[in-house]
C-alpha positions as CSV (number, residue, x, y, z in Angstrom):
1,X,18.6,16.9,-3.1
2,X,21.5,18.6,-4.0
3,X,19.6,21.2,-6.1
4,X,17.6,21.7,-2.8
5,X,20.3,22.2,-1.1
6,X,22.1,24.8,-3.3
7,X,18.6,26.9,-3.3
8,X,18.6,30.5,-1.5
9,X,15.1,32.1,-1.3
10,X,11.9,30.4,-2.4
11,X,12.1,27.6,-4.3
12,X,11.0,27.2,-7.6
13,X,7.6,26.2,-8.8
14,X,9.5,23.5,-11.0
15,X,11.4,22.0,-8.3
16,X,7.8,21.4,-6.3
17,X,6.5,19.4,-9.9
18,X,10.0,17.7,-9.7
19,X,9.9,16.3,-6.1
20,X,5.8,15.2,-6.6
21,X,7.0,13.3,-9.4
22,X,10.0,11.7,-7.5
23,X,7.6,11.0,-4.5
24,X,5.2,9.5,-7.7
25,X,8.1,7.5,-9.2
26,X,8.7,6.1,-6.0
27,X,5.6,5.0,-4.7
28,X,5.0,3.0,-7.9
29,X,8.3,1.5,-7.8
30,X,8.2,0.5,-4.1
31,X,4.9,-0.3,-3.7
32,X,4.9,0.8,-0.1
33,X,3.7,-1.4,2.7
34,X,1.6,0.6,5.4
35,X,4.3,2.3,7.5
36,X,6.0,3.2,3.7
37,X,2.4,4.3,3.2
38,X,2.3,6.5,6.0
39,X,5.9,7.9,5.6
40,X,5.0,8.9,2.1
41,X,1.7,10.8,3.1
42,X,3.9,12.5,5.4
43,X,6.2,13.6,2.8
44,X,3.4,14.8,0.6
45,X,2.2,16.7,3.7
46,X,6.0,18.5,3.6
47,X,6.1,19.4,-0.1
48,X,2.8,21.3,0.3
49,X,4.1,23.0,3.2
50,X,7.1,23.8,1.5
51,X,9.8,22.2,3.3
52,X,11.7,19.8,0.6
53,X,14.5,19.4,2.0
54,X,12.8,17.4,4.9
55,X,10.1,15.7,2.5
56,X,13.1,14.3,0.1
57,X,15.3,13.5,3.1
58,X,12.1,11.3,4.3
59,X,11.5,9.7,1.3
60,X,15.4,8.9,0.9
61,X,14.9,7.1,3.9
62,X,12.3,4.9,2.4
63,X,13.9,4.5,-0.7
64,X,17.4,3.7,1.1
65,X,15.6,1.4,3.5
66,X,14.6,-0.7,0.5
67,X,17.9,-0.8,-1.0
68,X,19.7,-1.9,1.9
69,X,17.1,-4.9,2.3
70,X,15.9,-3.3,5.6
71,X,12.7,-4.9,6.0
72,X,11.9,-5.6,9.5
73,X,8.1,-5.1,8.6
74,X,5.6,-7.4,6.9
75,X,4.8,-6.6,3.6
76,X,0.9,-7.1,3.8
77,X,-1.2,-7.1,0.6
78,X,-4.4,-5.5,0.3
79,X,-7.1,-8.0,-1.1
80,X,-7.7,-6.0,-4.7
81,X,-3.8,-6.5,-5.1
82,X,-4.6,-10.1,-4.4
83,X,-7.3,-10.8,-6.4
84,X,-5.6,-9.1,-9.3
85,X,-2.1,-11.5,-9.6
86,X,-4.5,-14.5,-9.4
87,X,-5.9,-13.0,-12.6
88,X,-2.8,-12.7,-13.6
């Protein structure tokens, strides 16, 4: 964020690769529950529009919202997800 910040002009290619990787990172880590989903898919929307400040500030949100224990939503699990713990 704070290289985002600090950026005048166009930002580097590198910095894009950086922030899909975050959002990559992220995703696998969380493992998003449909509005999470749908916050994320937005914020892959911003990066190719070019506007990551807003994309990382949205998924900061996310990734705050998960440290703080803010978890007003139920965490539904899709049936493949399911089907593979039992396997487990």
């Amino acid at each position: 964020m704070n290289q985002v910040n600090r950026q005048i002009g166009p930002y580097p290619s590198e910095l894009y690769v950086d922030v899909r990787t975050f959002i990559d990172q992220t995703e696998s880590i969380v493992k998003p529950d449909p509005f999470e989903h749908d916050v994320l898919r937005t914020v892959r929307r911003l990066v190719e529009d070019g506007k990551l400040k807003i994309a990382l500030f949205r998924l900061r949100e996310v990734i705050d919202d998960r440290l703080e224990g803010r978890r007003d939503r139920l965490q539904i699990e899709s049936p493949p997800d399911a089907r593979a713990k039992r396997c487990l």
